[in-house]
N, C-alpha and C positions, 0 to 999 in steps of 0.2 A: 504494500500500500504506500503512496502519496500522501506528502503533508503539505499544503497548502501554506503559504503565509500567512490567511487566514484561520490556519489552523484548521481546514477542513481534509477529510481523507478521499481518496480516489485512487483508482487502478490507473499503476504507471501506463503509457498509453506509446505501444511497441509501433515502431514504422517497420513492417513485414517485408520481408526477403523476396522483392518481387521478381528480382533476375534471376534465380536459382534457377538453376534446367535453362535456361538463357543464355546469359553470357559466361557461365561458370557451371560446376554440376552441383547439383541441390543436397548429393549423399555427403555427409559430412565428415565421412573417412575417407573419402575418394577424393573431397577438396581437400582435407588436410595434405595429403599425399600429393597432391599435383601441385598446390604452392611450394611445398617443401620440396619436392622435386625440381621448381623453379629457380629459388632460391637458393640451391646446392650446386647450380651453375654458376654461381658467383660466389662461392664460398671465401675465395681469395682474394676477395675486393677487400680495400682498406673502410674502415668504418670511422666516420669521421665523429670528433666529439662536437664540432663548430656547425653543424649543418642546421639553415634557418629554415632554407626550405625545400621541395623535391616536386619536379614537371616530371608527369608519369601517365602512361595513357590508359584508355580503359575501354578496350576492345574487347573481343571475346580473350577466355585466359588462349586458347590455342591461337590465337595470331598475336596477342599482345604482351602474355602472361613471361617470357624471358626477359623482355625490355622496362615495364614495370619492375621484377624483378628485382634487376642491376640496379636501380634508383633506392630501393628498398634496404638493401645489406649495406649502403652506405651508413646507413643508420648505426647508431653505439646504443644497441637497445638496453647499456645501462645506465643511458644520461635519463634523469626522472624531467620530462617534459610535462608540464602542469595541465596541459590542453593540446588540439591537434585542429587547425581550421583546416577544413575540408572546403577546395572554393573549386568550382567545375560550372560547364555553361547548362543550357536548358533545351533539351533536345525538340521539347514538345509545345511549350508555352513559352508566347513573346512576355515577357516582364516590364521591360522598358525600364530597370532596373535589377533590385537581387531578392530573395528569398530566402530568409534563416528558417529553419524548421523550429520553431518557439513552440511547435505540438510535443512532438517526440521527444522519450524520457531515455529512449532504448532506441537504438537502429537492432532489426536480427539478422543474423546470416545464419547459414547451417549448420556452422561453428559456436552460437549463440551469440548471445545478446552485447551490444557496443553502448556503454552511457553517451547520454548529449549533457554538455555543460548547458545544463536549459539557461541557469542564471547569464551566462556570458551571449546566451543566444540571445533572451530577452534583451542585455545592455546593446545590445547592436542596435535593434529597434527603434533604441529609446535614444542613444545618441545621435541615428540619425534627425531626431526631432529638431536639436539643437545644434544640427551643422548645417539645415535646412535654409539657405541663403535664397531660396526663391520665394522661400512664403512669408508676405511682410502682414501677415494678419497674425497679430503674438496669442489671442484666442482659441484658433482653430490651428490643424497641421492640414496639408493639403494632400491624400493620401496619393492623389496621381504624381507627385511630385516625389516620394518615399524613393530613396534609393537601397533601405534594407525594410522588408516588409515580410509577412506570414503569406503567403498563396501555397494552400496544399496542393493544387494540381503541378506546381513545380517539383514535389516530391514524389507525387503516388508513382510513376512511373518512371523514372529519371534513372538510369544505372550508372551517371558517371561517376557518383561518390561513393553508391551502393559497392560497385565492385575491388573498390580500394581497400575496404573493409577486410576480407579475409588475409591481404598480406600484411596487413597492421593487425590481424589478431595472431597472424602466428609469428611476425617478427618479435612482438612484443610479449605476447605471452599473458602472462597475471598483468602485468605493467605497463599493459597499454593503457592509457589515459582517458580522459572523456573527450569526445570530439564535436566541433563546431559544425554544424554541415548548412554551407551557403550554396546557392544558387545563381548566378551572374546569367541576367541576357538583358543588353540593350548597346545601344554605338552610340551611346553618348557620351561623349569623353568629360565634359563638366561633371555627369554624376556617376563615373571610373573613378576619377579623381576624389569625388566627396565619399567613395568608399573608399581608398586607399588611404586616406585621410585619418577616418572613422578606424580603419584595422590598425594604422600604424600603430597606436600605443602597445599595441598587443605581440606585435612584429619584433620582441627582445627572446633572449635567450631560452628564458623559462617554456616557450613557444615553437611547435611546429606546424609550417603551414605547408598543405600538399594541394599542388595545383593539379586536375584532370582534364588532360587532353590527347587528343590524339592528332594528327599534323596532315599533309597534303589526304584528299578524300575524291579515290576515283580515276587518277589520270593514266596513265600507262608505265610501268615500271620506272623506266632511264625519265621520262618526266616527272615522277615523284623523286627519284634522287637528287635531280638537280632543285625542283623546289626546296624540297627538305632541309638539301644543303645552305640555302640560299636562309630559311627561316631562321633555321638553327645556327648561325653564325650571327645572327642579327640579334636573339637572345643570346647569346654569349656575350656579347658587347655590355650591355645591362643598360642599354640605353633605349629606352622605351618610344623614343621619338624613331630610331634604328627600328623596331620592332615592328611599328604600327607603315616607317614608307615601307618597310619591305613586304609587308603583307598585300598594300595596297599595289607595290609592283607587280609582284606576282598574281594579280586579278588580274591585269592591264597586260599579261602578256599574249595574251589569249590561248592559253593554253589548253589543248583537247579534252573536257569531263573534268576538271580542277574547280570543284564546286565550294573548295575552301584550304587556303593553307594551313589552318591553325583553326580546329571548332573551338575551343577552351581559348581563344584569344581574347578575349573582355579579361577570363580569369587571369591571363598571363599579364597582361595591360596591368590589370589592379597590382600585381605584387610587384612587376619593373618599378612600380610608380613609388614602391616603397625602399625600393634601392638606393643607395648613395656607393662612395669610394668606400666602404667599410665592407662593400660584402663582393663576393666574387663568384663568377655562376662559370661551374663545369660541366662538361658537356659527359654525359657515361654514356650511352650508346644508341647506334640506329639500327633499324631495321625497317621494312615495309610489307605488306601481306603475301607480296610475291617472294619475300624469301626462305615464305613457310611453306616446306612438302612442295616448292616449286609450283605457288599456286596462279593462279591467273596473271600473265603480267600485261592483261591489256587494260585491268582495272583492278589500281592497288590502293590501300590506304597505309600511310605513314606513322611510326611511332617512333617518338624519342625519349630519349629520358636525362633529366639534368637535377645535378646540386647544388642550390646558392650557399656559398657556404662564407661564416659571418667572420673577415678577419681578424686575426690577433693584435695586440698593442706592438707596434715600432716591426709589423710585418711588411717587408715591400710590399706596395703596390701603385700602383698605376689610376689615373684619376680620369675621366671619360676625354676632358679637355686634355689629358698628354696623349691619351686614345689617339684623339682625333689629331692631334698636332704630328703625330709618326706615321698616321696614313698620308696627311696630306707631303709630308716630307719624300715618303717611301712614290708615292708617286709623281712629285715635282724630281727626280733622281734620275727618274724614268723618262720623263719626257724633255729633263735637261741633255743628258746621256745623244737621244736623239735629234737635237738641234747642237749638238758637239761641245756644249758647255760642263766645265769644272762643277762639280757637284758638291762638295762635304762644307766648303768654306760658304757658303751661303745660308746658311741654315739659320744661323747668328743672326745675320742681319731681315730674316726673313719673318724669323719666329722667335717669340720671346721661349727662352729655355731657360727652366726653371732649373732648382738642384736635383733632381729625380731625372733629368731629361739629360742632364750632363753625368749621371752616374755612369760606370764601367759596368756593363753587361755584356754576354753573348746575347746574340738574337739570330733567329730563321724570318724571313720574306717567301712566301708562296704565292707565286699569280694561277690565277684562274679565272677561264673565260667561256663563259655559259654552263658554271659547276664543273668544267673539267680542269684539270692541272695544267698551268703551262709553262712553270718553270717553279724550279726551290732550291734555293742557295741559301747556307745558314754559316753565320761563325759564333764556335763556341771557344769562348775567352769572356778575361776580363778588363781588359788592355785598351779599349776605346768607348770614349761615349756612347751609351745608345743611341742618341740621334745620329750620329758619323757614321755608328754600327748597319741603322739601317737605311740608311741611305745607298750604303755602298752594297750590303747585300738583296736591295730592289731592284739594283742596277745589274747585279752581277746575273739576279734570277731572270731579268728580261734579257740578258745579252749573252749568259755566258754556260748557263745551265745544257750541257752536252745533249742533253736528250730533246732537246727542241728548238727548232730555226728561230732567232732571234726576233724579239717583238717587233714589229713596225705601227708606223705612227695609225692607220687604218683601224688595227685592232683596239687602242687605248680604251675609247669608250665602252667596251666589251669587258675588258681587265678588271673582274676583283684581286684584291690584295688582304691577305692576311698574312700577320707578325704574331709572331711566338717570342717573345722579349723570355730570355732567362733571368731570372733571380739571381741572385749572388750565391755562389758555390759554400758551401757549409760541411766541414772535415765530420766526419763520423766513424762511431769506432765500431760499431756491432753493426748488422743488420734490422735489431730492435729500432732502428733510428730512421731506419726507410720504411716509407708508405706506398705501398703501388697505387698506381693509377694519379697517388699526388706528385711524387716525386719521382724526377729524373735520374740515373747512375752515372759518375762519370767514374771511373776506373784507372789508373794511372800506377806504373812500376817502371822507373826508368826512362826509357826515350818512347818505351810502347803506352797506349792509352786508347781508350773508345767511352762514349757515351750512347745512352738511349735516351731517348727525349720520355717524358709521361706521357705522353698521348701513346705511343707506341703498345703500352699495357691496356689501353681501350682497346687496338688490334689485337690480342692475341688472347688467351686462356693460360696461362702460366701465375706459378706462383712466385713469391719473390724471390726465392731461391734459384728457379729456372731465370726469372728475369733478368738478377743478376747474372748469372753460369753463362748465357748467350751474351750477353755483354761481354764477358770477359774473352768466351770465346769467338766469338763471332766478328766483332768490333776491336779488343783489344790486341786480341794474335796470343791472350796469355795462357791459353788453353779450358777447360771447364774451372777447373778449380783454382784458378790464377788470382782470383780476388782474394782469395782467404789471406794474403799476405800484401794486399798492395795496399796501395792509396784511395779511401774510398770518398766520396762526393755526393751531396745529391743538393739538388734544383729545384724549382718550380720554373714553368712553363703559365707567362698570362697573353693567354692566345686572343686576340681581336681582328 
């Protein structure tokens, strides 16, 4: 039983497991077993204590359930998070805003029953009254204007928060927490904003927030990847204004059955909006429905999964404006290069460089042109500014990369550029001290050396001990077990 603040009693009042046999199977050892069988494909993953929040799609589990997954074991299922905001779009009803479930006391799955933090549901409600800048009547609220409101038809049949539910009951176990479950559908970016607003306070430590979606919907295999690619570089960025042209590009390209690059894009929208230089969003993995059992690839849908993960104190990092200050450099290199001008000594007088933009870093430059690669030149060291760094390896990857005829001025417009800026190298004595998937190895004994970058552990299924052993052997020439006596390193990788 229920106890009112009133003090009145009532049967807790359960929101039913409508996708069971759906998008998931309804037997409840057969779902225990097929998450956990999920999730045992990433056994290896690093689990981060810093993770604020986790984009994960919510497909059926057989096309979506390994890419979810990967997003999932990030998780340190012994950090005690006080609450879990559930934010995902609305498949079924326009909103023209959001939907907290302020009914439900229980969400169920076949695994049983998930608390709702009703109390933090109801403050959502209630706060949006008071950040309500359209209604100038202090009397009345205007409920068309509500950007957090109760509509049960946004719930009765909605799976895309319903299906998150069983890898948060078995990730977490006893210890999973009560969860917030929101609703997002409207394109209005004024009241995106007055909920990103409204969530921020709640957006600290104590707090996990899981955004549900799933990405390109319909187009033909090699055109979902190149979308995909295109979205999911644009969320890497963390730059929300990046997020929303690249959504709207890729409507405008007309591309064949591309009925949506991002359905969960309000929800994405809300949480970029909560972003600043403090948090950092990595990409963990892709896939799309054609690369399950080789399934139809004339009409696929896209899953990705990512961790905003909330910086530490006096950690490097990179601030949206240096972002954007090294693409524009990484490309003025390129088209200096090709009008026969000196390139590194301009940069100074071009662009204010701050101390961060003058630090010594290695960095990678990768061009690509329509999602394909078209060149990648990288130096790792710590011996020149980054800005010098990538200017000259922008240049080198449009002119000089062996594996492809050098750029010309025709293609420029065509040219993405992403940078991988290394961190600052950091001596380490064990292996305890490397994280896969976060950190880089650089490997060093003498005059022989090799490194692997962190993205590389998204490529492959190994654990850190293989990771290492290839490195050493593969890269360094020291044979498998060569690290055990050398020089060890590791990195971060902030890719934009």
């Amino acid at each position: 039983m229920m106890t009112s603040c009133k003090g009145q009693t009532r049967e807790p009042v359960v929101r039913p497991a409508t996708q069971a046999d759906r998008f998931y199977t309804g037997d409840s050892l057969e779902l225990s077993e097929e998450v956990d069988s999920f999730l045992a494909l990433h056994s290896h993953s690093t689990a981060y204590q810093d993770v604020a929040a986790l984009i994960v799609p919510h497909a059926g589990y057989y096309f979506s359930g390994n890419v979810a997954a990967s997003a999932y074991m990030t998780l340190d299922v012994n950090k005690k998070y006080k609450r879990i905001f559930l934010l995902g779009p609305s498949h079924h009803e326009w909103l023209d805003g959001a939907s907290v479930n302020t009914e439900a006391d229980y969400y169920a799955t076949p695994l049983g029953q998930v608390k709702v933090d009703h109390e933090t549901a109801l403050s959502l409600t209630n706060a949006n009254h008071t950040n309500n800048t359209n209604n100038t009547n202090t009397d009345e609220t205007d409920e068309t204007d509500s950007v957090f409101c109760y509509m049960p038809k946004a719930h009765d049949r909605e799976h895309c928060l319903e299906v998150q539910l069983p890898f948060l009951q078995r990730r977490f176990k006893e210890n999973l927490p009560p969860i917030v479950p929101i609703v997002i559908s409207t394109n209005d970016y004024e009241k995106l904003k007055r909920m990103a607003e409204v969530l921020k306070p709640y957006f600290t430590d104590e707090n996990l927030f899981v955004i549900s979606s799933d990405f390109s919907h319909y187009p033909a295999y090699d055109d979902a990847c190149e979308v995909d690619t295109r979205t999911g570089k644009a969320i890497e960025t963390g730059d929300v204004e990046e997020f929303i042209k690249t959504i709207e590009m890729n409507a405008r390209r007309g591309i064949r059955n591309l009925a949506t690059s991002a359905c969960g894009s309000f929800a994405i929208i809300t949480l970029m909006m909560m972003l600043d230089d403090n948090y950092s969003v990595k990409h963990i993995m892709y896939q799309n429905s054609g690369d399950i059992d080789d399934h139809d690839h004339s009409r696929v849908v896209g899953y990705h999964s990512f961790a905003i993960l909330r910086k530490q104190p006096g950690e490097f990092s990179l601030s949206n404006a240096d972002k954007k200050i090294l693409k524009e450099i990484a490309m003025q290199s390129i088209k200096d290069s090709l009008d026969g001008k000196r390139i590194a000594e301009a940069n100074s007088k071009l662009y204010t460089l701050n101390s961060t933009l003058k630090q010594k870093c290695g960095a990678f430059v990768s061009l690509h042109k329509h999602g394909r690669l078209r060149g990648c030149i990288g130096h790792f060291g710590e011996d020149y500014p980054i800005h010098e760094i990538v200017a000259e390896m922008a240049r080198a990857a449009a002119f000089e990369d062996p594996r492809f005829m050098p750029v010309t001025k025709d293609e420029l417009d065509d040219i993405d550029i992403e940078i991988s800026v290394l961190t600052p190298m950091r001596r380490i004595q064990s292996l305890d001290e490397f994280e896969l998937h976060r950190h880089g190895i650089y490997i060093k004994k003498g005059h022989r050396s090799g490194t692997f970058l962190p993205q590389v552990a998204d490529e492959v299924n190994w654990t850190k001990e293989e990771f290492v052993g290839h490195c050493s052997q593969d890269k360094a020439g020291l044979g498998w077990d060569g690290w055990k006596d050398a020089e060890l390193y590791v990195y971060e990788a902030i890719v934009f």
